[in-house]
TIVOMAR-822974 format. One line per 4 residues: number of its first residue (from 1); for each residue x, y, z of C-alpha. Coordinates in nm, 3 decimals. Layout:
BEGIN
NUM = X:Y:Z; ...
***
This chain:
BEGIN
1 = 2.275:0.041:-3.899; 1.975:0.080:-3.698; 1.919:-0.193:-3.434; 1.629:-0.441:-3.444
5 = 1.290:-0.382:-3.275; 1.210:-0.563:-2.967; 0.987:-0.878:-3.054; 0.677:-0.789:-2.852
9 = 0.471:-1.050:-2.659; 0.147:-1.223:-2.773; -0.091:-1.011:-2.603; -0.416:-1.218:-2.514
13 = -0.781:-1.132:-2.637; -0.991:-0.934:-2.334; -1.265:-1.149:-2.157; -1.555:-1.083:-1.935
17 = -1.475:-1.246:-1.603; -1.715:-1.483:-1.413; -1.977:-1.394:-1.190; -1.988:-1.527:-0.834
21 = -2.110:-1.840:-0.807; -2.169:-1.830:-0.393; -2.286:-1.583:-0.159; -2.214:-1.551:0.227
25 = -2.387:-1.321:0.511; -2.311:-1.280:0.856; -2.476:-1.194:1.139; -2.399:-1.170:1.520
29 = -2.548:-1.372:1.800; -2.660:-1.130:2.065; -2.779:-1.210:2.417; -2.630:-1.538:2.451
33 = -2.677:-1.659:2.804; -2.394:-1.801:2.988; -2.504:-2.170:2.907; -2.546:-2.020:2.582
37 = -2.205:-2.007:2.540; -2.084:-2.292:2.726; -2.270:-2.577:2.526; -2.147:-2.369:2.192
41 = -1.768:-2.399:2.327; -1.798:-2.754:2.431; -1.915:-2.880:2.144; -1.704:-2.691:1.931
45 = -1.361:-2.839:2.130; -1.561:-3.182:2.079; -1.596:-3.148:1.708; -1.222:-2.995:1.636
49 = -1.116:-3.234:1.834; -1.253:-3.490:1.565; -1.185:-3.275:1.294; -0.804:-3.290:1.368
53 = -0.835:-3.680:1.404; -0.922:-3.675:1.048; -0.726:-3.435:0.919; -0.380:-3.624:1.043
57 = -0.601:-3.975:0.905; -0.625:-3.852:0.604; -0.297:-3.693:0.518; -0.171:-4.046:0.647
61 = -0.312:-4.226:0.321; -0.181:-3.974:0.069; -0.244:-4.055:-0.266; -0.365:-4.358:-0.140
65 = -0.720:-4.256:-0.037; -1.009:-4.439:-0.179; -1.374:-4.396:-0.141; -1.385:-4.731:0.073
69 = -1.118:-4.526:0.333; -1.347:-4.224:0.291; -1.624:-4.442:0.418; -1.421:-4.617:0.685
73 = -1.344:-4.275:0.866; -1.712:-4.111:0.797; -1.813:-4.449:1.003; -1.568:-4.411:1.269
77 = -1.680:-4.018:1.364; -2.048:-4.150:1.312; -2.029:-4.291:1.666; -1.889:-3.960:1.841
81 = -2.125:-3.674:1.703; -2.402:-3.837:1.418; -2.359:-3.899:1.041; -2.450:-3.512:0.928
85 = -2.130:-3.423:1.161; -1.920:-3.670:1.044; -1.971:-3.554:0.681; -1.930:-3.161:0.747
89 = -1.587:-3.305:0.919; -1.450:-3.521:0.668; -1.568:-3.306:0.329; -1.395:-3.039:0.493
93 = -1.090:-3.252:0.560; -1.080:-3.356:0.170; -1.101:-2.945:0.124; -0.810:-2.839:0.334
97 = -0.592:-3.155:0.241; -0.669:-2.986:-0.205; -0.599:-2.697:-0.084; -0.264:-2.773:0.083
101 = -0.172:-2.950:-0.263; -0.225:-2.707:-0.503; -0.033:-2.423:-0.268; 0.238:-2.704:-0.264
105 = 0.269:-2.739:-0.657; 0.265:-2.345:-0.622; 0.522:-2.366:-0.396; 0.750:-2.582:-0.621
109 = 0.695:-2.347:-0.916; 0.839:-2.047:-0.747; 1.126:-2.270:-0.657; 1.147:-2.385:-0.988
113 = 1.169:-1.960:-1.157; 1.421:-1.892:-0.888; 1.638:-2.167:-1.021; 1.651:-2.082:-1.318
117 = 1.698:-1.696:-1.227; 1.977:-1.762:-1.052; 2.171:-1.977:-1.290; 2.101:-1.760:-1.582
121 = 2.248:-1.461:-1.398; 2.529:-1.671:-1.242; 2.599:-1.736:-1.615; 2.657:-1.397:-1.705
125 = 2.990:-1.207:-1.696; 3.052:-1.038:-1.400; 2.892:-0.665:-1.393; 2.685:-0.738:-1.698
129 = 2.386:-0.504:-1.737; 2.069:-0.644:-1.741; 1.786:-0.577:-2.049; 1.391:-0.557:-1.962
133 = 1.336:-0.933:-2.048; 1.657:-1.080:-1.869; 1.854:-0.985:-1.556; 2.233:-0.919:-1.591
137 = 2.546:-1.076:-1.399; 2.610:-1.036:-1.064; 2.790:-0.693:-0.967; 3.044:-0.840:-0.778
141 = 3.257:-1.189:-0.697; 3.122:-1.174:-0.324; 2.775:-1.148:-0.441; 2.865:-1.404:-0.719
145 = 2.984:-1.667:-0.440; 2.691:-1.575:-0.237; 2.415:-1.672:-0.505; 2.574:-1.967:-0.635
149 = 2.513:-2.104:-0.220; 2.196:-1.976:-0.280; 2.133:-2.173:-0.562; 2.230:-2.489:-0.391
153 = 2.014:-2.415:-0.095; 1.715:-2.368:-0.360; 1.778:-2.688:-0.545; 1.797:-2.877:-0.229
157 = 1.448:-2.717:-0.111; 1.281:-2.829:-0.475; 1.438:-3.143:-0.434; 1.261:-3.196:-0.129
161 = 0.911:-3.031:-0.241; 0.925:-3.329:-0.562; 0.952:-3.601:-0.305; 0.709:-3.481:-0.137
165 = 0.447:-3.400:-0.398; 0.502:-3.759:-0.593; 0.471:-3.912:-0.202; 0.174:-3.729:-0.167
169 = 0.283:-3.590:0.180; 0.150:-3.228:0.267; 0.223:-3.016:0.564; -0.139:-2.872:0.751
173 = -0.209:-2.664:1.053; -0.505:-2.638:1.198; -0.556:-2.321:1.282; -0.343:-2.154:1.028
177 = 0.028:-2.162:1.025; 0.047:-1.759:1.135; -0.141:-1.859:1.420; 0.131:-2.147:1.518
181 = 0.411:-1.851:1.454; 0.253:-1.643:1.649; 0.276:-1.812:1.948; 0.733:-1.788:1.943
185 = 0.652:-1.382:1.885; 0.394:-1.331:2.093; 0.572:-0.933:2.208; 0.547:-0.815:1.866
189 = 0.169:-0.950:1.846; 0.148:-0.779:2.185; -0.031:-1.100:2.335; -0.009:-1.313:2.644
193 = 0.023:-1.661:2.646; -0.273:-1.716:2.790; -0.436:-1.470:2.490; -0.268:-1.663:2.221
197 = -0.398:-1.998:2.342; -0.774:-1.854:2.394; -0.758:-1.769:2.041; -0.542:-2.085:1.950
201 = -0.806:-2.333:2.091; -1.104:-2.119:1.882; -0.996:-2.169:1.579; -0.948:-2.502:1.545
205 = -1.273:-2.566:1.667; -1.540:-2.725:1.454; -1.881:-2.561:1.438; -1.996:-2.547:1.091
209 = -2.273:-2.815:0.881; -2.353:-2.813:0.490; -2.687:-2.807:0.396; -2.926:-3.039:0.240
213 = -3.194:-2.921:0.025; -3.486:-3.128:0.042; -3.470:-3.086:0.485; -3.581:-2.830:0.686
217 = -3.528:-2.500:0.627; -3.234:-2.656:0.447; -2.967:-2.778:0.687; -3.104:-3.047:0.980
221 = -2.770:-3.009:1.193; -2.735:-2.610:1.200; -3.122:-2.502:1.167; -3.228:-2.111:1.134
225 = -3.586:-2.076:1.136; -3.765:-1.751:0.947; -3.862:-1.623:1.289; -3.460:-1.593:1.328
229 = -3.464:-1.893:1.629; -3.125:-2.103:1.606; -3.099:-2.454:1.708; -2.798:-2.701:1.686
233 = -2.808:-3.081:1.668; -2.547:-3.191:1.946; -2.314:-3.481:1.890; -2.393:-3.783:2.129
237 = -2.154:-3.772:2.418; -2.327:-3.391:2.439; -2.720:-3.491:2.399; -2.761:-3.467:2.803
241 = -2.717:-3.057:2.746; -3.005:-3.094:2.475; -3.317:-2.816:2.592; -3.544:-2.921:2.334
245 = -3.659:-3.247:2.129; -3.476:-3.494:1.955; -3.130:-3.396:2.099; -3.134:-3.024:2.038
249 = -3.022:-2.731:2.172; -3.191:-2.406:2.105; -3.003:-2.036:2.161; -3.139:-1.727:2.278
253 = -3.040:-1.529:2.010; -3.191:-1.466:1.699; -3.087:-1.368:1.381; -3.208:-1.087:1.120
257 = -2.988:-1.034:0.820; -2.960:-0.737:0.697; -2.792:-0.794:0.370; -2.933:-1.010:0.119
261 = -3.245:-1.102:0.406; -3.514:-1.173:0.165; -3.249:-1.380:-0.034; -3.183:-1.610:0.229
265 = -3.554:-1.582:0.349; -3.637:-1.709:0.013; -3.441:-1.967:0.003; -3.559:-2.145:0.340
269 = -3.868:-2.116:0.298; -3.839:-2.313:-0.008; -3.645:-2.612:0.166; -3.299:-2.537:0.006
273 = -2.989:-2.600:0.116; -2.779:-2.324:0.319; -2.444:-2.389:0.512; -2.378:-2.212:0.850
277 = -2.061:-2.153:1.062; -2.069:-2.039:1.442; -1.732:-1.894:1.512; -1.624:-1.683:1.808
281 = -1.415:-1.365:1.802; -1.204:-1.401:2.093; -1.077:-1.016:2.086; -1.404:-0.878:2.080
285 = -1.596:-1.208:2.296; -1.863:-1.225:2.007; -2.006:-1.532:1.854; -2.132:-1.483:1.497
289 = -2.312:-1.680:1.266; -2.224:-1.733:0.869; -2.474:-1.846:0.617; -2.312:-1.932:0.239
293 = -2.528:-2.086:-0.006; -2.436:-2.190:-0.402; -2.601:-1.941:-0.692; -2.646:-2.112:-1.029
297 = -2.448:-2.037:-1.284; -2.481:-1.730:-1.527; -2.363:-1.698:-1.869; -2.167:-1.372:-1.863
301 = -2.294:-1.142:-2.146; -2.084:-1.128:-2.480; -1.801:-0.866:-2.448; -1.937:-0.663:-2.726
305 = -2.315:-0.624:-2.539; -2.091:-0.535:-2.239; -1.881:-0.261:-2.417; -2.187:-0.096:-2.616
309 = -2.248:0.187:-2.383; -1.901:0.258:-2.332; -1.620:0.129:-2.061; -1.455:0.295:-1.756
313 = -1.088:0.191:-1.804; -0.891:0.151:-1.422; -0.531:0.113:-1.341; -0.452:-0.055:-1.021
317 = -0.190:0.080:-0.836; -0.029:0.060:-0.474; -0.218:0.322:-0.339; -0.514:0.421:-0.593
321 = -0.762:0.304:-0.880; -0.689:0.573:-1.184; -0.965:0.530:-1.368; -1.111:0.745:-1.699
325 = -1.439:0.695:-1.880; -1.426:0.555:-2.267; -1.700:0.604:-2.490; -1.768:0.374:-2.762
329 = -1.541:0.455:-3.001; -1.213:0.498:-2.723; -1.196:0.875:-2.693; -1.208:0.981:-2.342
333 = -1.490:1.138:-2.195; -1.490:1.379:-1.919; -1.165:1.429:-1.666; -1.008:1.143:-1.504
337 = -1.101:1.008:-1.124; -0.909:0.856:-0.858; -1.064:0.662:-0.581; -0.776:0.670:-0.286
341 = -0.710:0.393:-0.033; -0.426:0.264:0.261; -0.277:-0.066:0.245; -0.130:-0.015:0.605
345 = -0.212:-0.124:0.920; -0.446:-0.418:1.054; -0.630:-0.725:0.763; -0.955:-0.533:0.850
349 = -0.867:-0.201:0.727; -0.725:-0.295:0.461; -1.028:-0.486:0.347; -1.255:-0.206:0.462
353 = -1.021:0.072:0.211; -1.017:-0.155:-0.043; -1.425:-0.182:-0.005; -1.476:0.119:-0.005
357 = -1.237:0.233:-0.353; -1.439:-0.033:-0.517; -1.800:0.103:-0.365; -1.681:0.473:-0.481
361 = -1.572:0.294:-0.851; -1.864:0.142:-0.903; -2.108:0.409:-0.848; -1.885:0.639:-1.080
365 = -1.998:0.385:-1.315; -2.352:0.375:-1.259; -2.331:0.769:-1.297; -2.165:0.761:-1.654
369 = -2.453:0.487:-1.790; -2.180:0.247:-1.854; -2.195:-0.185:-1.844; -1.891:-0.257:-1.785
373 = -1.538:-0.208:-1.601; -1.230:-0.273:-1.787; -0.908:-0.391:-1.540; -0.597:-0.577:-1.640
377 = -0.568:-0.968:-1.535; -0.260:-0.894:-1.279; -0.042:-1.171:-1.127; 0.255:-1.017:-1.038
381 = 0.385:-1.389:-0.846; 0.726:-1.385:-1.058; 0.749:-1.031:-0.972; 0.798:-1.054:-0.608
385 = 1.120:-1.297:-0.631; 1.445:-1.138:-0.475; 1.640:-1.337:-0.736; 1.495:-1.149:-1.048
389 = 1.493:-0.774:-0.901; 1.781:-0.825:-0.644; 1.841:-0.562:-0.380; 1.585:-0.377:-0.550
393 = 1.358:-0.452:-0.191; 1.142:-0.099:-0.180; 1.053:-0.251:-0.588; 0.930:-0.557:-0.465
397 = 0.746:-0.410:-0.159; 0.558:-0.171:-0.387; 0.437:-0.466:-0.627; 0.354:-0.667:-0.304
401 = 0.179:-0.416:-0.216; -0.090:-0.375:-0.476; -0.399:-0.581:-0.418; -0.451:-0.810:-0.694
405 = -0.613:-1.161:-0.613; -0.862:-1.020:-0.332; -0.941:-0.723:-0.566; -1.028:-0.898:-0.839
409 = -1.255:-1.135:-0.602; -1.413:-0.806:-0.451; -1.436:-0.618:-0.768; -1.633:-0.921:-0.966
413 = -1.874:-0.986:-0.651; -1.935:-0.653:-0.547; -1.970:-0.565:-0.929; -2.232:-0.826:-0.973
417 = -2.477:-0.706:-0.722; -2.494:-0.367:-0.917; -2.529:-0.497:-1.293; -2.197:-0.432:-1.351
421 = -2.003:-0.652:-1.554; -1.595:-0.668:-1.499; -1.367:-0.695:-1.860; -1.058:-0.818:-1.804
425 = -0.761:-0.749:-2.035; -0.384:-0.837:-2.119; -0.178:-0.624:-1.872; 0.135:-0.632:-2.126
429 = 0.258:-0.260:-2.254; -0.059:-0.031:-2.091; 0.146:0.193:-1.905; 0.397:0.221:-2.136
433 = 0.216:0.242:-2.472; -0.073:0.511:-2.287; 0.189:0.749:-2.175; 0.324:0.744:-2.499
437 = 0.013:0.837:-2.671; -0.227:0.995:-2.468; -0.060:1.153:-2.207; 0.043:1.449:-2.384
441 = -0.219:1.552:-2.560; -0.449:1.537:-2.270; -0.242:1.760:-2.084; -0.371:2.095:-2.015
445 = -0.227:2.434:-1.830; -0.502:2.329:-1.574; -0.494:1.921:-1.592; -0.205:1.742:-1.574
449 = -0.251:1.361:-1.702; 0.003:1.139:-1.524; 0.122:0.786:-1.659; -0.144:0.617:-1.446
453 = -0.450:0.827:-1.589; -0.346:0.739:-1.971; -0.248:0.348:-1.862; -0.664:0.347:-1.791
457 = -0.744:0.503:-2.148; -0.519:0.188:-2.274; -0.688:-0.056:-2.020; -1.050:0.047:-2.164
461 = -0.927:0.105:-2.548; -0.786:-0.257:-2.553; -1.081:-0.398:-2.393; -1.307:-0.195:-2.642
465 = -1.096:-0.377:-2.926; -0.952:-0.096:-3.062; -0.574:-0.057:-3.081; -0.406:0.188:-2.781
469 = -0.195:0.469:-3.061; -0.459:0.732:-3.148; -0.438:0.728:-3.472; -0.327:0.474:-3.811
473 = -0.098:0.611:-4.054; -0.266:0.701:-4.377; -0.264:0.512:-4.674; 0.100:0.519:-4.859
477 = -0.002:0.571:-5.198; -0.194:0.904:-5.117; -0.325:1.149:-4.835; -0.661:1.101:-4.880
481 = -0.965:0.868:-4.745; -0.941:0.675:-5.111; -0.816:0.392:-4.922; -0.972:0.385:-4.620
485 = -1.052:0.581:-4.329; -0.747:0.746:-4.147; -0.860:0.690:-3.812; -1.001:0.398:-3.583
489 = -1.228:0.530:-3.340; -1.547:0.537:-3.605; -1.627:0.385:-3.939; -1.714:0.630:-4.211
493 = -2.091:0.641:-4.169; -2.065:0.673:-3.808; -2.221:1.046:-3.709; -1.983:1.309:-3.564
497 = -1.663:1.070:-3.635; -1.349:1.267:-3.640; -1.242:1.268:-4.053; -1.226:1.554:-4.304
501 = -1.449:1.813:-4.284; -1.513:2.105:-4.579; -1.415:2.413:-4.544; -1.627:2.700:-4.363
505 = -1.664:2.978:-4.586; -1.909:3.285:-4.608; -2.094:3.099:-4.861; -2.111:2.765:-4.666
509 = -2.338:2.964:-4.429; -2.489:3.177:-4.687; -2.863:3.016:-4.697; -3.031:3.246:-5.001
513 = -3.071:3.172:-5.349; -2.771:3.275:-5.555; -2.821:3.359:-5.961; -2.676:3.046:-6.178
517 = -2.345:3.143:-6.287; -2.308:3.010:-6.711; -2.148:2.744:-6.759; -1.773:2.803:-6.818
521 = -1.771:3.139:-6.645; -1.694:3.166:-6.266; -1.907:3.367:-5.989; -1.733:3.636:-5.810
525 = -1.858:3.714:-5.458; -1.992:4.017:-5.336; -1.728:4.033:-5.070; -1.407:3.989:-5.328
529 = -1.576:4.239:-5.540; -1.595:4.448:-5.200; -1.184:4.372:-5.100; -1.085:4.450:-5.482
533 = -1.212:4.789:-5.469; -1.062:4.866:-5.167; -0.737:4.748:-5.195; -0.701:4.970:-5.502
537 = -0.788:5.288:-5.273; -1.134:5.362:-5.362; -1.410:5.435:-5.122; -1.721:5.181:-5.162
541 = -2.036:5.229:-4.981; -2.154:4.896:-4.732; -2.424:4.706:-4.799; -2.734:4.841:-4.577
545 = -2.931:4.590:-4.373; -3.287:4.527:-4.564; -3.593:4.540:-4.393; -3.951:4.509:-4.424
***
């Protein structure tokens, strides 16, 4: 008896993924003098100082807070810097304290799947095997007594996490919790103590305003003038340090940026609002300037507008992007690309390969005409558990390895800037169901298609709409186009579609006039005539070439 088939998953309709809805440039502050750079420290300290005040005031109410409380504390750091400062301070506090929750209730949920990982397996005989949807028993009694500690250990940690979400009680550093670590491991960060705390005490200090649009040049406490001049409003225990009117201090540097200028020209010159952030970079002793502003929102385009020139289908892998060109009706086009990069070594070369893959991607596309990038919607969070995949560590290293929140972010802004518009699909079955169907016949003596090259053919043919196999199976009643069309890449009437095509015979390209044959009777070619007479052993004369 022939087992059952596997009931597959409900695999989600394909979407065009939001544009950007902020921009940010940088630029660095050059030829700072040394009071420069002592009025930018000192108020800096002054302001995280305040900052942290808050911070611990405000994860004291807990789901308390009211706007009356908000008010209280905006009132209280009036008094030590000015009422633009105190509300850069305390809408960033209300940010960090939102983000802190939501990476808590994240928190609880991977508690919560390793819970119930654990006790299903624990509930398993003994050296069961494990299927693709479930895990099996443990392998051994040891490793049975081991997990069901384990368990308790996790149920005590959710326990904990609950009370603490429904108290409304969250856990924030200032500075970033690596940061904190860093300081009890300071040999394998190769750092001094004295290192760690120069860096320690810069970032948790407070140098960044929102804007206002409606003021000058669109942000009153942070102000960038078109000439490139930068001037800072200084809180009042700091006014005495002021060098120009109205308790302001102006820098000697000035600012040009270089990417997305005229944007940000634009935009100040029309009073709107633009946010800046002075931060220093202790390692290199720069100070560098941020400007962020808020883009309206764009309708993305409708996915079939986006898919009508065709699609450039990419797998995402540890190491590469496989990606292969679609034209409208799924057949691949062309030979398949791979754009390299390195996920080891420091945050900033790994940002800088992953840049650059997506910069090399995206001009591909330009050069094929296409609209549109098709990538799978990854989240591989219940994939990197040690309770689902075990001792299976290299497994779960790989899938931690490939980049798939920070692509996506890249892939959609950098995308955006070209035209480009990014399709995201249902991840379930691609590299399974394109090896299975296209990697074969693509493969050539001199091209060899690997599972990642045909998982991007299934990436772009699902977000085209059209169904991964290459082909339907014909109608049952006969062999023949009576019932419909045999394949799915074209309709009927579509030009050049792949479908039945007539014989080629000598009379097919044949172009003069032939004599009517009676009706009833049946013409006999020339050439059979010719092949008749032959066969039987006689010797018949060619036809001669005609000419004028």
């Amino acid at each position: 008896m022939a087992e059952p088939k596997k009931k597959l998953r409900t695999i989600e309709a394909p979407f065009v993924a939001l544009r950007p809805c902020g921009t940010a440039i940088r630029d660095r502050l050059k030829n700072l003098t040394p009071e420069d750079d002592k009025v930018l420290r000192l108020v800096g300290e002054h302001l995280g100082h305040l900052a942290s005040l808050d911070l611990a005031a405000r994860c004291a109410d807990g789901n308390n807070h009211s706007s009356p409380k908000w008010a209280a504390r905006k009132h209280g750091l009036t008094a030590s810097s000015s009422s633009r400062w105190a509300g850069s301070i305390t809408k960033a506090t209300h940010d960090q304290w939102a983000l802190s929750r939501r990476c808590q209730l994240a928190h609880i949920q991977s508690l919560e799947a390793g819970v119930r990982t654990v006790m299903h397996r624990l509930s398993q005989p003994i050296g069961q095997k494990g299927t693709k949807r479930a895990a099996g028993g443990y392998r051994s009694k040891s490793e049975w007594f081991q997990k069901s500690r384990r368990l308790r250990m996790l149920e005590n940690r959710l326990g904990v996490a609950r009370a603490e979400r429904e108290a409304g009680v969250v856990h924030v550093v200032r500075g970033g919790r690596q940061m904190l670590n860093t300081r009890h491991n300071l040999a394998a960060a190769q750092l001094t103590e004295t290192q760690w705390r120069k860096r320690w005490e810069a970032v948790r200090w407070f140098l960044a305003a929102d804007g206002e649009s409606g003021k000058r040049f669109g942000n009153e406490t942070i102000r960038v003038t078109s000439d490139g001049d930068v001037s800072i409003k200084l809180p009042a225990p700091l006014t005495h340090l002021a060098n120009a009117r109205h308790g302001r201090y102006v820098l000697a540097s000035k600012v040009a940026f270089a990417h997305r200028g005229q944007e940000w020209a634009d935009r100040i010159e029309a009073n709107r609002a633009v946010a800046y952030r002075i931060h220093l970079d202790v390692a290199r002793g720069r100070w560098y300037l941020t400007a962020s502003w808020q883009r309206p929102a764009v309708n993305t385009i409708p996915l079939d507008a986006a898919c009508a020139k065709g699609i450039i289908g990419v797998d995402t892998n540890a190491d590469h992007f496989a990606a292969y060109w679609l034209d409208t009706h799924g057949n691949p086009v062309a030979a398949p690309r791979r754009f390299h990069y390195d996920l080891s070594g420091s945050v900033q070369h790994r940002d800088a390969q992953i840049r650059h893959a997506i910069t090399q991607t995206l001009h591909w596309a330009k050069q094929c005409g296409v609209a549109a990038i098709a990538i799978e919607d990854l989240d591989f969070t219940t994939e990197q558990t040690r309770e689902k995949h075990g001792l299976k560590k290299k497994f779960r290293q790989l899938i931690s390895g490939i980049p798939t929140g920070k692509l996506k972010a890249r892939l959609v802004s950098m995308a955006a800037e070209m035209d480009l518009s990014i399709v995201a699909v249902d991840s379930a079955y691609t590299s399974l169901w394109g090896a299975q169907h296209w990697r074969k016949p693509l493969t050539t003596p001199r091209r060899k298609i690997s599972r990642h090259d045909a998982a991007g053919i299934a990436i772009g043919r699902r977000a085209l709409g059209h169904p991964i196999r290459r082909r339907t199976t014909p109608p049952l009643h006969h062999q023949s186009d009576g019932a419909g069309h045999r394949t799915v890449q074209a309709r009927p009437g579509t030009r050049r579609r792949e479908g039945t095509r007539p014989p080629v015979t000598e009379r097919a390209h044949d172009a003069r006039p032939r004599a009517e044959t009676p009706q009833g009777m049946r013409a006999t070619s020339a050439s059979k005539t010719v092949r008749d007479a032959r066969s039987a052993g006689m010797w018949v004369q060619d036809s001669l070439l005609l000419t004028e």
